[in-house]
C-alpha positions in Angstrom: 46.3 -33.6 187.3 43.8 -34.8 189.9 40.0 -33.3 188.9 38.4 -32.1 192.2 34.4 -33.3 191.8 33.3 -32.1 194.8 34.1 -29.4 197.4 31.8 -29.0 200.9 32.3 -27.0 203.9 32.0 -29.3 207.0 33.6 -26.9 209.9 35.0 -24.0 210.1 38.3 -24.9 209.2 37.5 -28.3 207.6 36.6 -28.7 204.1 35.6 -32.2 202.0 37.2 -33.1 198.8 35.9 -35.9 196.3 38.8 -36.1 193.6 38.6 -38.1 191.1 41.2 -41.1 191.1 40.3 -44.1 189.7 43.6 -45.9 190.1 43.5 -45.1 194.2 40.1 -45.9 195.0 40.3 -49.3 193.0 43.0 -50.6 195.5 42.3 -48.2 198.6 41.4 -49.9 202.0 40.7 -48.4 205.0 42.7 -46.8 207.3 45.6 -45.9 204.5 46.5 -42.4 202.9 47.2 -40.6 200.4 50.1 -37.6 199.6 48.9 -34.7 198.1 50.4 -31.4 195.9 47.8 -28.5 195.5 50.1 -27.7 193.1 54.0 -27.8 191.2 55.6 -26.0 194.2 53.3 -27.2 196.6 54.4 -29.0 200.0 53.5 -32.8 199.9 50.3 -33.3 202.0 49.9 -36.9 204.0 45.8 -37.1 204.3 43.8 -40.2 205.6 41.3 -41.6 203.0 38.3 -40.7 204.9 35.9 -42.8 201.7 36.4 -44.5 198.5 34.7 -46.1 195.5 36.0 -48.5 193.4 32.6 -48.3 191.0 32.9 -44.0 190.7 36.7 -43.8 190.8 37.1 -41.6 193.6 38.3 -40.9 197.1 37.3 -38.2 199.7 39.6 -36.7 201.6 38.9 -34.6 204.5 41.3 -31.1 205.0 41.6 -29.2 208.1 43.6 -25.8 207.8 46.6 -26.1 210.0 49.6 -23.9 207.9 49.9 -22.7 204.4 50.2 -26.0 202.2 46.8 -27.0 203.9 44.7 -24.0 203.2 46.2 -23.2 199.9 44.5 -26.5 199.5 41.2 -25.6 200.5 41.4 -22.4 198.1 41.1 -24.7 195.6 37.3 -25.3 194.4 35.1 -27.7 192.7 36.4 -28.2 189.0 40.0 -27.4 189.5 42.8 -30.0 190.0 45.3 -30.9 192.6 48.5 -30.5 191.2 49.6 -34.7 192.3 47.9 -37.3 194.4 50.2 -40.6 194.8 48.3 -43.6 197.0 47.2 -45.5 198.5 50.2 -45.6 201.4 51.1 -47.3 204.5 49.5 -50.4 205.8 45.8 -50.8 206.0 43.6 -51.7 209.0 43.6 -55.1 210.5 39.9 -55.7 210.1 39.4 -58.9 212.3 36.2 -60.4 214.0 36.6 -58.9 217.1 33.1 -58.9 218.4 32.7 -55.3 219.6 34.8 -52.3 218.8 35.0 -49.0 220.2 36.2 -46.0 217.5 37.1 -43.1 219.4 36.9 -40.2 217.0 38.0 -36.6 218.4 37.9 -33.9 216.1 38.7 -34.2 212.5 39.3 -37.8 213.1 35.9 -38.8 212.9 36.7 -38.6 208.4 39.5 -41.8 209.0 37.9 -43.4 211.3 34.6 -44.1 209.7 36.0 -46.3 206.6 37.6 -48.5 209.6 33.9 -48.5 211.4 32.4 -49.4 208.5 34.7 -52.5 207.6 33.9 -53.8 210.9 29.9 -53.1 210.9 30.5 -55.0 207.2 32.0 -58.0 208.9 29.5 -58.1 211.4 30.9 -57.1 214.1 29.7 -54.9 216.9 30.6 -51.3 217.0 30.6 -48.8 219.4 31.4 -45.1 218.7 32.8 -42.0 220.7 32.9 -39.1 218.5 33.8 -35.6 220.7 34.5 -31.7 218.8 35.2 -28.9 221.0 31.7 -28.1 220.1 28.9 -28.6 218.0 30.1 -26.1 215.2 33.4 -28.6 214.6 30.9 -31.8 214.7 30.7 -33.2 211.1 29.9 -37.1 209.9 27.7 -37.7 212.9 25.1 -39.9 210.9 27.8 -41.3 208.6 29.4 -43.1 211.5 26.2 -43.2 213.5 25.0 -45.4 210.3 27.8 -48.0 210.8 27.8 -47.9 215.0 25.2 -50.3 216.8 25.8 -47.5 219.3 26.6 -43.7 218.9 27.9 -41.5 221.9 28.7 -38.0 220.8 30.4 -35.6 223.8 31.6 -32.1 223.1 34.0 -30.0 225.5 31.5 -27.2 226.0 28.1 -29.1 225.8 27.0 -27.6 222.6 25.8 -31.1 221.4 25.4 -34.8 223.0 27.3 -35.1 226.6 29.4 -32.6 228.1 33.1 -33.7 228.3 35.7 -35.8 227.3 35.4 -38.6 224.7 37.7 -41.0 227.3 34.8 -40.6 229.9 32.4 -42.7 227.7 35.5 -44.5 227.1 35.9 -45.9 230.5 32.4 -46.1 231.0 31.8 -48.6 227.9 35.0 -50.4 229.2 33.6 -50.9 232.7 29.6 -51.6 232.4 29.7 -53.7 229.1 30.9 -57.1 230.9 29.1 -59.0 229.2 30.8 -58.4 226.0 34.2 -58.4 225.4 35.5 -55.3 223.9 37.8 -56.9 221.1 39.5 -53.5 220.3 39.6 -49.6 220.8 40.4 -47.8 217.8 41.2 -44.0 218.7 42.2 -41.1 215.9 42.2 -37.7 216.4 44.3 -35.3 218.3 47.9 -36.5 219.5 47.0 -35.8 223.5 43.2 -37.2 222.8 44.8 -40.3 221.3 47.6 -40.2 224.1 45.0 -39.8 227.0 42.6 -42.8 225.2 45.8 -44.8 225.4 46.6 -44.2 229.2 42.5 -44.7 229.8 42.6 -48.7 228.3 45.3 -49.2 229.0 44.7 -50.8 232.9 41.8 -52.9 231.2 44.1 -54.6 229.2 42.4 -53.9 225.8 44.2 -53.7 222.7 44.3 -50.2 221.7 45.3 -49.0 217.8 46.3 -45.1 217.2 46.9 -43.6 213.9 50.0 -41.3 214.1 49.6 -38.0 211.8 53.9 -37.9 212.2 55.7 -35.0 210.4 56.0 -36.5 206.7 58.3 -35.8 203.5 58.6 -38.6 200.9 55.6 -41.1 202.4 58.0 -43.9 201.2 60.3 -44.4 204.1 63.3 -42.7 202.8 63.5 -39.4 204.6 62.8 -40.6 207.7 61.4 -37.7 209.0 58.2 -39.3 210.5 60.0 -41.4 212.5 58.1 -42.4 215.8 59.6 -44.9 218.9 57.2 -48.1 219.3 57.9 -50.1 222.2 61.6 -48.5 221.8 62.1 -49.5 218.2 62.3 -46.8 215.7 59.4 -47.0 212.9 58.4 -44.9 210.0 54.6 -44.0 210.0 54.3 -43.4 206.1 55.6 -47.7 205.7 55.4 -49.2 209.3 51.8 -47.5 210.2 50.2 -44.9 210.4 48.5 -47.6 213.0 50.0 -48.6 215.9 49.9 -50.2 219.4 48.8 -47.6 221.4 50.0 -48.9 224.7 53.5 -48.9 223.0 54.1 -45.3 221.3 56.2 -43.2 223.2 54.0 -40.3 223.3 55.9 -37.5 225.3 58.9 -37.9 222.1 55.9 -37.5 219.8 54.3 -34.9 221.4 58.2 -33.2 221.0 58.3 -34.0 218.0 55.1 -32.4 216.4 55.8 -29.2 217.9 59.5 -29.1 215.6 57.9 -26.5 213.3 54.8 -25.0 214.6 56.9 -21.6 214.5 57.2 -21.9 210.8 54.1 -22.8 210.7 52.3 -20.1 211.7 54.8 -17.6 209.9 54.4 -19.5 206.5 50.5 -19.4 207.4 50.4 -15.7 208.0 52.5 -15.0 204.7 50.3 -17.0 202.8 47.0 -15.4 204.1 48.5 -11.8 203.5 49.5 -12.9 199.9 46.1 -14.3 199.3 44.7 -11.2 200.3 47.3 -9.2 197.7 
């Protein structure tokens, strides 16, 4: 049983988690994950560490509602346990001396990609951030990764907060003033089409792009194959092979496919749970 230490609303929608997990945070690195069980019959729950710490023992984990395993999840409250956390899984972040960075962070992305700014600012390198929300009630962790970004650009859809539009406008933009500093590397999580579109957007500048692919996932140990993703027309498994990957190389319109497979249940398993909770 997994002690939950902390609970706090961030968005409608999004909730923060602090669990206690000593084991997890000791070897945690940034840009793995976790599986999680709110509880015996639960469904198992791929999740992004969004922060650890080695010296308390824990690990946050940031949940956005999306079907019934996620917000029976965020039903659960500050001194109650998930039911099974195994971590941490799949390969961590390549944090290299690029020189500058660019971490494109749309929506609920902007929880695993600040551990991967972080490790760069730590290693002295020069970061650049692009966090967008469809507007300024899903914004969260704007001074957290404005802390760890030598720069800060924050864009929402409607204008709400920072710069109306896109975050692959500021994008391009950084990619075609800053000459006189080689961008080393875009890092961009959020969204499949943001991350798709961010892709497309580097892509004729020549600039090593890295996605982290949220693929349908069972096991998280590369048996089931279920999140199975094409990568330069090799099949990988995102729980072992990612969840990062080349950008430039994913074939996004099969993934796109492919993350629509059960929306329909979904939403029917979401309803059902939401009428039971109500009963």
């Amino acid at each position: 049983m997994i002690p939950i230490l902390a609970k706090t609303f961030l968005a409608p929608n999004i909730y923060e988690f602090v669990v206690g997990a000593p084991r997890i945070a000791r070897k945690a690195r940034p840009g793995q994950f976790v599986v999680a069980m709110s509880d015996e019959t639960g469904e198992r729950i791929p999740l992004t560490i969004a922060d650890y710490s080695a010296a308390d023992g824990t690990i946050t984990l940031v949940v956005m509602i999306v079907g019934a395993s996620t917000a029976k999840l965020c039903r659960l409250h500050e001194g109650e346990h998930l039911y099974a956390l195994i971590g941490p899984l799949g390969e961590p972040s390549r944090i290299d001396y690029l020189g500058a960075v660019v971490m494109v962070a749309g929506g609920v992305g902007a929880a695993p990609i600040y551990p991967i700014a972080r490790a760069f600012c730590e290693s002295g390198g020069h970061v650049i951030t692009v966090q967008g929300a469809r507007s300024k009630d899903l914004v969260f962790w704007q001074d957290r990764l404005a802390a760890v970004s030598s720069r800060h650009i924050l864009t929402t859809d409607d204008g709400t907060a920072g710069r109306r539009g896109l975050v692959t406008e500021p994008l391009r933009e950084i990619l075609e003033e800053d000459s006189q500093r080689a961008i080393g590397a875009v890092y961009a999580i959020g969204p499949p089409a943001m991350m798709k579109c961010c892709s497309k957007t580097t892509q004729p500048f020549g600039v090593k792009t890295i996605v982290s692919l949220n693929s349908v996932m069972v096991d998280g140990t590369g048996m089931c194959g279920g999140c199975r993703v094409e990568i330069g027309r090799e099949t990988k498994f995102t729980c072992v092979d990612g969840p990062e990957f080349d950008g430039h190389l994913v074939d996004w319109d099969l993934f796109l496919a492919r993350q629509k497979t059960y929306v329909h249940h979904e939403q029917c398993a979401l309803e059902q749970s939401a009428a039971q909770a109500k009963s």
